[in-house]
N, C-alpha and C positions, 0 to 999 in steps of 0.2 A: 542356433538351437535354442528352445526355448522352455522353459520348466510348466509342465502343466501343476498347479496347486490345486489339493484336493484332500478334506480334513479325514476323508473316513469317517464321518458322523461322531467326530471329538467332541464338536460345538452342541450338540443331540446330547451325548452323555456327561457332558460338564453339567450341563443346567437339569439332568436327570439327578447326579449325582448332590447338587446347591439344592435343590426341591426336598431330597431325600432328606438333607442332613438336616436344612430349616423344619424337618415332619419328626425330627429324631428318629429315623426307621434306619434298620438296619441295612449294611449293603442289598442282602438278597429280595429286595422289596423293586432294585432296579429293574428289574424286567417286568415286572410287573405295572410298577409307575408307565414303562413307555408301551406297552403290552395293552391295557386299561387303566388313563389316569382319575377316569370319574370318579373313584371314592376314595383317591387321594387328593383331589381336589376338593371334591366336600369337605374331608380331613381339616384341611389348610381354611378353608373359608368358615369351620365350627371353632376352631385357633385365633381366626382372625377377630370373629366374635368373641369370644371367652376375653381377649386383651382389649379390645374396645368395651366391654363389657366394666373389666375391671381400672379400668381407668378410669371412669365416668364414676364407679363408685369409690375410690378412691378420692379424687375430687370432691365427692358429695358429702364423703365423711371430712373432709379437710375445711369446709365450710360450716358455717353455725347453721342449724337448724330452723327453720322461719318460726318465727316468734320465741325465740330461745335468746336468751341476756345473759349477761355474765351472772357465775353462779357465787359467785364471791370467794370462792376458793381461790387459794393465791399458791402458784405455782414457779419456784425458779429453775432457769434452765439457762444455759449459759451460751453467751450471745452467739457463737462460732453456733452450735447447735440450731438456735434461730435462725439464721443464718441459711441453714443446710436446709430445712425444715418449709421454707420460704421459698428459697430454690427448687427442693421439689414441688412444690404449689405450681411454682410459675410454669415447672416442665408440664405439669399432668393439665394446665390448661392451656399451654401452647399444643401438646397433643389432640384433647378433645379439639379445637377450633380446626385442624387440619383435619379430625375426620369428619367434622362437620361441613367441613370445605367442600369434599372430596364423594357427595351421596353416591356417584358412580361404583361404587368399591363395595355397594351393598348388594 
């Protein structure tokens, strides 16, 4: 005897239910996400801009300005802090170079 496997469309509403929660939308939006997902997918892809967005400017403020020098102001800040500070730099330009990698995704 042999077991036939069959999920019932578990695998359908798991990734209905990951889509919803990544949208912040409420449970009752499920049926509707698998019902009509095209303006939850605009949704997701106005989201995906807004963070590709703000990363890019995040990075641009993290950089000096073209033809901007130091202004002589003398600023301390404690090295752990730099540190941190530095490391976010490197996150927000290893991000930009992966979506720049990636022009598919637009």
């Amino acid at each position: 005897m042999s077991v036939i496997k069959h999920d019932f469309g578990v695998e359908k509403r798991k990734s209905t239910q990951r889509f919803r929660k990544l949208l912040s939308l409420d449970a009752i939006h499920e049926a509707n996400i698998q019902a009509n997902p095209r303006p939850y997918l605009e949704r997701a892809s106005e989201r995906i801009f807004q963070l590709e967005r703000a990363v890019f400017e995040a990075l641009q403020a993290a950089r000096p300005a073209f033809g901007e020098g130091p202004s002589g102001e003398t600023v301390t800040i404690d090295a752990a802090e730099y540190k941190r500070l530095q490391a976010c730099v490197a996150q927000l330009e290893k991000t930009l170079a992966e979506i720049e990698a990636n022009p598919e995704s637009e």
